[in-house]
Each structure stands twice: as C-alpha cells, then as structure tokens.
N, C-alpha and C positions, 0 to 999 in steps of 0.2 A: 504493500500500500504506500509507503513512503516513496516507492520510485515512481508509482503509478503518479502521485501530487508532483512528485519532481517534473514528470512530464509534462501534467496539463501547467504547469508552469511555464515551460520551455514553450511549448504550443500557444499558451499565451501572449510571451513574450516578442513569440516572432509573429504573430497573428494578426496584434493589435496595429503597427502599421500597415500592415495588408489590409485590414477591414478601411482604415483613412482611407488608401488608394482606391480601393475598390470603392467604397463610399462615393468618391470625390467623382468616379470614371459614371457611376450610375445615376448620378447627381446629375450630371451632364444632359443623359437622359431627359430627366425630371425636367431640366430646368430646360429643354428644349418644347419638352409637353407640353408643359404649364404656358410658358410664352407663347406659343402658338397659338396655345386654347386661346388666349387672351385677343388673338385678332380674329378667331373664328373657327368653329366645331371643324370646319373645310379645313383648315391650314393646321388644324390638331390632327384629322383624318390624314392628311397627305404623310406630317409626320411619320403616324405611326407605321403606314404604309413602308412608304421610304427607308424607315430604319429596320423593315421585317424582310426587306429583301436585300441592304448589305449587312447588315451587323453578324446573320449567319455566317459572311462569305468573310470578311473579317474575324468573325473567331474560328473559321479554320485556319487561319495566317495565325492565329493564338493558338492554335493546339499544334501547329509546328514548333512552336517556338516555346511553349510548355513543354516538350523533348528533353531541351536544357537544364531544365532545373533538377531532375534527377541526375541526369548526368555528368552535372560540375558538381553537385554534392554528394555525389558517388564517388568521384574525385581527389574532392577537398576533406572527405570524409578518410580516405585513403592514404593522407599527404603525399598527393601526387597531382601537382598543380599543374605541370609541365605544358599536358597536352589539352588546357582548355582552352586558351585563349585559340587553339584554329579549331575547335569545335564549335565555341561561339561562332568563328566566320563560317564556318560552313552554314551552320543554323541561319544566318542571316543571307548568306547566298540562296538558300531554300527559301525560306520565307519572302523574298526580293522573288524569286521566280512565280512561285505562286501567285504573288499579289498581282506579276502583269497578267497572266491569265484570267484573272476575276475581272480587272480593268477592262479587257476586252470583251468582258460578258455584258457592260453597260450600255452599249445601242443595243441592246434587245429588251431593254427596259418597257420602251413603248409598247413591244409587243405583248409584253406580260402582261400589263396593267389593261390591256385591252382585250384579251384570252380573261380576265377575270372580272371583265363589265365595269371596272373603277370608273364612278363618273368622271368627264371629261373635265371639269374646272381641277378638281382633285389630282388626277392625273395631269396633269401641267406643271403644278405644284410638287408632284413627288419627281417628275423626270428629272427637273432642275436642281432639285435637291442630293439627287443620286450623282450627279455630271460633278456637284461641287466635292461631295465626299471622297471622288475617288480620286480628287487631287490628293486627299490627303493621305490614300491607302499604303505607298511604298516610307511614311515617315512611320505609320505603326507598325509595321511590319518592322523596319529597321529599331525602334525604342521600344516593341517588346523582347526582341531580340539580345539588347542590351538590360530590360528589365530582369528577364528569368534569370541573366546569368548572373547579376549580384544577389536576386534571391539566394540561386543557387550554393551564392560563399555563406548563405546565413546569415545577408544585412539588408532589413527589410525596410528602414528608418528610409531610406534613399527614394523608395519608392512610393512612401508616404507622402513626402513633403513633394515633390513633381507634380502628383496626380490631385493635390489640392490646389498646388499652383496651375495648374492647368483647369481647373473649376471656376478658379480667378479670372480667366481669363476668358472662360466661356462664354460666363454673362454678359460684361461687357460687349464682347462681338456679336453674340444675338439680337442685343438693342437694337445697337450699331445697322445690324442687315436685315435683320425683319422692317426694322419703322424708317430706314432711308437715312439715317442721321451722318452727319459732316460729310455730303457729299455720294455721301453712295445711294445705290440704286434701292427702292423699296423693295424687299424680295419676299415680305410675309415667312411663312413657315420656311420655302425654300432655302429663307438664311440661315435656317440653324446649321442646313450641309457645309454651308463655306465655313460659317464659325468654327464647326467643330473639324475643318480639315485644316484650320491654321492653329488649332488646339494642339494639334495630333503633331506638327511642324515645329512648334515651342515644345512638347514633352520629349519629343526627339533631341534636339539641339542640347534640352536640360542634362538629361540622360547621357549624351555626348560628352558635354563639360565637367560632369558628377567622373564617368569612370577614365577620363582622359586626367584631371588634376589631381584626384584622387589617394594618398600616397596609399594605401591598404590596397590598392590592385596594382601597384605598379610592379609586382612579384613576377605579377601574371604576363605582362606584356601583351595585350592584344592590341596595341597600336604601333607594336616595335616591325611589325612587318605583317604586310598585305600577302594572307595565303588564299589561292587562287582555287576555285570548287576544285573540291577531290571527291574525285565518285565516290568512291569507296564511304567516306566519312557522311557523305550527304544521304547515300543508301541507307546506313546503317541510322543516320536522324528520322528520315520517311520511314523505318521502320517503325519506330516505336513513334514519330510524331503525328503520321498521316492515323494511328487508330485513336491519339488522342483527339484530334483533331475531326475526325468522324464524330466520335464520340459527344462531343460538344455540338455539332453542326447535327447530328441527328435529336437532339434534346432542344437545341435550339428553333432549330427550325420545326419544330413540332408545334410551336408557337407561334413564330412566322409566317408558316402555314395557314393557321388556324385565321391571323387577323385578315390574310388574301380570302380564306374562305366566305367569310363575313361579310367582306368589305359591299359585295352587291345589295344586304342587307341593308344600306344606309350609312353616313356618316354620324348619326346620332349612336349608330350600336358599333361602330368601329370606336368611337370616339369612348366609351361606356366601356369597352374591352380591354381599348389601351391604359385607359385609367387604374384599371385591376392590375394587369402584365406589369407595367410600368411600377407601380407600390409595390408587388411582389417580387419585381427584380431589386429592390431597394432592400429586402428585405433580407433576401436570400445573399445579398454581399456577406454577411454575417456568419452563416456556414460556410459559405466559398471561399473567404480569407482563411478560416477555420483547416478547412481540406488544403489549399497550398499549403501551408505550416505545415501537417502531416506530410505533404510529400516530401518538402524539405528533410525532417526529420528522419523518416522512414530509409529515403534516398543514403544519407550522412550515419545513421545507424549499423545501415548494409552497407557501405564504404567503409566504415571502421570495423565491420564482421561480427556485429551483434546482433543476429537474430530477433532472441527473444528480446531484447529491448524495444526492435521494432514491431516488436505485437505488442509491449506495453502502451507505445505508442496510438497504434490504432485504437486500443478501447480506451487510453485517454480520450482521444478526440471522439468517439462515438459518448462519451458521457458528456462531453462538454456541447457537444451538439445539440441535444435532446434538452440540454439545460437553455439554450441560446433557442430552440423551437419550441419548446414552451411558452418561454417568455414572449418572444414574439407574435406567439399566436392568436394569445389574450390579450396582447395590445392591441392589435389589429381588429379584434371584436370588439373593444371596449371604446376602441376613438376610432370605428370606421366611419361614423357620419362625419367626423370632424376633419379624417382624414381626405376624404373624396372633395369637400367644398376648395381643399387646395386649389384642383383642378380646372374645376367649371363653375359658373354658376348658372349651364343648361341644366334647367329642372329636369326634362329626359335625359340626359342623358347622366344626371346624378341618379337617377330611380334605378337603371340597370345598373351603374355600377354599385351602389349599396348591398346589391347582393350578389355581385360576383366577388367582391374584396372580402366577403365570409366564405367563400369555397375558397377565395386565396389562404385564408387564415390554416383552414384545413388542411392545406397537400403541405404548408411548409413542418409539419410534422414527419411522413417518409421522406421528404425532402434534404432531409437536416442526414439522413441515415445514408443515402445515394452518393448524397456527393462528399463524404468524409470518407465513405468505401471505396469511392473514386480518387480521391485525393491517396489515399493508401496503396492503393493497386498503380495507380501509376510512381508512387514512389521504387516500388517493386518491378516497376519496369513492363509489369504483365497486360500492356497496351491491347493488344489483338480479344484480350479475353474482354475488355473494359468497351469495346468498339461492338463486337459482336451482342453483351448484355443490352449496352444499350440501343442498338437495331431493336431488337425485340420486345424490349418494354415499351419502346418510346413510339416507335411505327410498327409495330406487330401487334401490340395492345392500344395504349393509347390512344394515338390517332384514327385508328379504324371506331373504336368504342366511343368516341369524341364525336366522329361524322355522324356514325350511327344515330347515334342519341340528338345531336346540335341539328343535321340536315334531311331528315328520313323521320318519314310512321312508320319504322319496322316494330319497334318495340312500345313506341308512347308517341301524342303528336311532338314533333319536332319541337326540341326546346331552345331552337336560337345557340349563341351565345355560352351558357349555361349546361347544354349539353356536353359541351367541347370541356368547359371546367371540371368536371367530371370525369370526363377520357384522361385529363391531363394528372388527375390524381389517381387513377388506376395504374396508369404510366409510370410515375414515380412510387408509389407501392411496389409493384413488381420489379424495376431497378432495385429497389433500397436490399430487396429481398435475397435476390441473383448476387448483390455486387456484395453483401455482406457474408454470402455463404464461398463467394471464390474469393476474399481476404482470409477466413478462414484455411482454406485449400493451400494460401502461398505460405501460412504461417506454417503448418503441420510441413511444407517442402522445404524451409528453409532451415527449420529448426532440426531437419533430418539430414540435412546436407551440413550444417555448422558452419557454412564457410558464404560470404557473401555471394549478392548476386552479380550476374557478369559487369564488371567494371573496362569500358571497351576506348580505345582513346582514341 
C-alpha cells in the first residue's frame, strides 16, 4: 500500500500539468463554441461541423506522435539517452508526412458537407474554416512532436505553461477575426480556423525555444544535427504509432461522425449536440492527462525493468480515475443548467442540451476506466491490441447501437440526438471492459518474462 500512494503521487505529480495543457488545448474549443454561438446558432453549427471533420484527422498526427513518449521513456528509463534525439526526428518526419496527406484531403470538403445535406449558408462557413486550419496542421504536427518527447524525459511543467499561453492567445484572435477588428476581414465563426492555426504556429515556435535553450536537454542533442528519414526507425514509429493513432481517430470520430449524422436534423440540434461533446471533452481532459502520466510511468518502469511496479502503476491510476469520474459526474448533474446557459441563450437549443449533458454525466464513468487502460497499454507498447479493442467497441458497438436507436424505428421511434448518446456509452463500457482485461494479460506476460519490454533505438 505505501508504494501503491507513492505512485498515485508520482501520477499526480506528472499529471497535474498535463491536465493545465490539456485544459488550456480544450479550452480552445470552448472558447471557439461559445464565441461563435454569440454571433449565431449558424456560425456555432459551422463550428462544430468544421472541427468534427479535422480535429479526427489531427489527432491521428497525435497518435503518431504519442509513439514517442513511451519510447524516450523506455529510454531514459534505461539510461540510454543516446539514440532519442533521431527518434524524435524521425517521429517528426512521420508526423510532417502524414499531415501533407490530410492537407490534400481538404478540397473534398465541399463534397462532404454536401453528400451530408449541411445547409448551404453553414456550409460556407465550415469550408472556410477548414482552408484556414490547415495552415496550421504541419506547426502541430511539428510541436507535438516536440511535446511527447519532453513528456517522455518526465517534464510535464513545459507543456503546461505553452498550452495556456496558447489559450492567451486564442481569445484575442477570435475577437480579432470573427467581429473584423483592426482591419481584418469579418469572418464570423470561420475565424476561429485562422485563430487557432496561428495558435498552433506560437505553440510550435514556444516549444522550439523551450527545448532549443533548455540546458536539461542539451545531453540529448536533437539540434546538434539534422538526421534524414531512416526507414527502418520510421517503420518501427508507424508500428506502434499508426494503432495509437487509429485508436484515437476511431473513438474520435465516432463522435464526428455522429455531429455529420445530425447535422441534416437542423442547426438548433447540431448546435444542442455540440454543446454536450464540447463540456464532455472538457471534462474528460481530466482522465486523459490522468492516462499520459501512466504511460509515462509505465513506459520508464519497463525501461528501468520493473515489472511489477508497473502494474502498481496501472491500478494507481484506475483508483485515481474512478475518484476524478465520480467527482465529475455529480458536478455535471448538479450545475448542468448553469452549465449549458454558458453556451446559448437559444431557448431550443438549451432544452436539448439539458438532457444530453446528463447522458454526458453518465459515460464519463466507463470513461475514466478506457482511457487509463489505454494510457497503460500503450505504455507497454501493446498498440495493435489497443487499435483492434477499440475498432470494436467504438464502431462495432457503439456506432451501429447509436444509429440504430438516434436514426431508425427498428427498436423505439427514433430518438434524435439522444439515441447516439446512448450508443456512445455502450461504446465506452465495452472499451473500458476489453482494455482492462488485456492490461491484465501484459501484466501476468511481463511479470513472467522479468525483464522489460522491447527497448528499440
């Protein structure tokens, strides 16, 4: 018991920046919703649109780039510094390639939004929005790149103080480009895409300057010389990066999904959807900073070749979880009306969301289980298994259970909206369930093998 507190200590310690940064990056969000709501349900519609078709494509560029943070604390866990700094480059040459591929997926925007009936004033508003984000897509690609990898030394303070200063700097730009101010063009909701792609350009630069003057990386050398993609290194990141990165992009977009599904419903019920998503992603940074820490830990545990420390690990963070989704869940039921008038003050579209932000309340309980199992298992490296669970929970349950119930009389009249919340919490029950019985699996393999998992340079 005493090691088990030593750890939710340690997991605290490294967590509580992570949840700032995460806070600040979701915040972002929020603070792109809310402004838009303010000029019109339409320009909060486009938003939500707009961010459900990159923000997937974007956090596959994060689950490549999540690869590294086991892997430099597998590492550094090891005292064997040597060979990260050209795994960072490679990870950043990967991540740089994917993102031009996504880029070029952006003139087929119109076609989408139009394949899904998005009225026409809406769809203006989300094109333009997309065309300005994906200036920004090759600076987040590059500054998560650099992000994971000081996680991965175990210094998570750095990525605190960036991702708030990068919130700083949100708001003002959204003024700035939704209302026309000193000169620029009025652009309604569509400005929150430029805002947040010169956000993305500042936390990049930040992040540059942090591990370039730095003296605690200067051991490492990743600026002492430009290493040129090595197949070999960049295989072996797409191995273990491309299932986290599935993995994310299939949970993600289960959600993304769901707001395109909607969207022909009206902008009063897209607008009522986002509002729920939107607080529930705010919510959920709370276990997700939670789960990095364990991988970190887990990662640097099995780099030093302790095992069973790193299963103490894991049910550290499954207690601490269940403590953080509790708490948040009764919040959320207790100041949901207070919470929702943030948003709007369309009377419809506060009526639907009042009782989607109580299904929110509900799934962040298996929620809190999923992704700390998740956080564990990619500490352990065991990607493919973590990609495969959740294919299956997320669009093998969830989503079909979601349409069924949200778009179809198969089983009750179509319940809208409301249906799909329901799919989304069937979805994470069976994650939480899968990903907590294969942490069990790698503990029983590792603890039988005694000797860490593969450390590859």
């Amino acid at each position: 018991m005493p090691s088990m507190f030593n750890e939710m200590g340690r997991l605290l310690r490294l967590s509580s920046p992570i949840l700032v940064a995460q806070l600040s990056q979701t915040l972002m969000g929020f603070v792109d919703t809310v402004m838009a709501g303010q000029v019109s349900a339409t320009d909060m519609a486009a938003v939500a649109v707009g961010a459900s078709l990159w923000w997937p494509m974007a956090l596959f560029v994060l689950g490549i780039c999540m690869a590294l943070t086991p892997m430099v604390a597998n590492h550094h866990g090891a005292k064997d510094d040597g060979p990260i700094a050209a795994i960072v480059q490679q990870g950043a040459w990967l991540a740089l390639g994917i993102t031009v591929l996504i880029i070029a997926l952006a003139p087929l925007t119109p076609l989408v939004l139009d394949k899904m009936a998005v009225e026409p004033g809406m769809a203006k508003k989300t094109e333009l929005y997309i065309y300005f984000i994906c200036a920004g897509l090759p600076a987040f690609a590059l500054y998560n790149s650099l992000r994971n990898y000081v996680e991965g030394m175990s210094h998570t303070i750095p990525t605190m103080v960036i991702g708030f200063c990068g919130l700083l700097v949100n708001i003002p730009a959204n003024y700035i480009f939704i209302h026309g101010l000193y000169g620029m063009p009025e652009l309604g909701g569509a400005g929150c895409g430029l805002a947040t792609a010169l956000v993305m350009w500042f936390m990049f630069f930040a992040a540059l300057a942090y591990t370039l003057l730095s003296k605690r990386y200067r051991h490492i050398g990743l600026y002492r010389q430009l290493h040129k993609p090595d197949k070999e290194v960049i295989l072996h990141l797409a191995k273990i990066g491309i299932p986290i990165a599935l993995a994310i992009f299939f949970e993600v977009s289960l959600f993304a999904l769901v707001a395109l599904l909607i969207s022909p419903l009206g902008s009063v019920v897209v607008a009522g959807h986002q509002i729920a998503i939107n607080f529930s992603s705010l919510m959920f940074m709370f276990p997700m900073s939670l789960a990095i820490a364990v991988t970190i830990r887990v990662g640097h545990t099995m780099g030093e070749g302790h095992p069973e420390q790193a299963k103490k690990v894991c049910y550290a963070g499954y207690t601490l979880g269940q403590i953080i989704a509790v708490t948040t869940c009764l919040l959320t039921v207790f100041f949901s009306e207070r919470i929702i008038t943030i948003y709007s003050d369309d009377l419809a579209v506060l009526a639907l969301a009042s009782q989607l932000i109580l299904l929110a309340a509900i799934y962040q309980l298996p929620d809190a289980f999923q992704v700390v199992a998740g956080g564990a298992i990619r500490g352990y490296k065991d990607t493919k298994a973590l990609f495969l669970i959740t294919l299956v929970a997320y669009w093998g349950i969830g989503l079909p259970l979601g349409y069924t119930l949200g778009l179809t009389d198969l089983i009750r009249p179509a319940m809208g909206p409301h249906g799909f919340w329901i799919g989304f919490i069937a979805g994470l029950t069976s994650a939480a369930i899968m990903l907590v019985l294969r942490v069990r699996v790698l503990h029983k393999r590792s603890a039988q093998a005694q000797i860490p998992l593969e450390v590859v340079a």
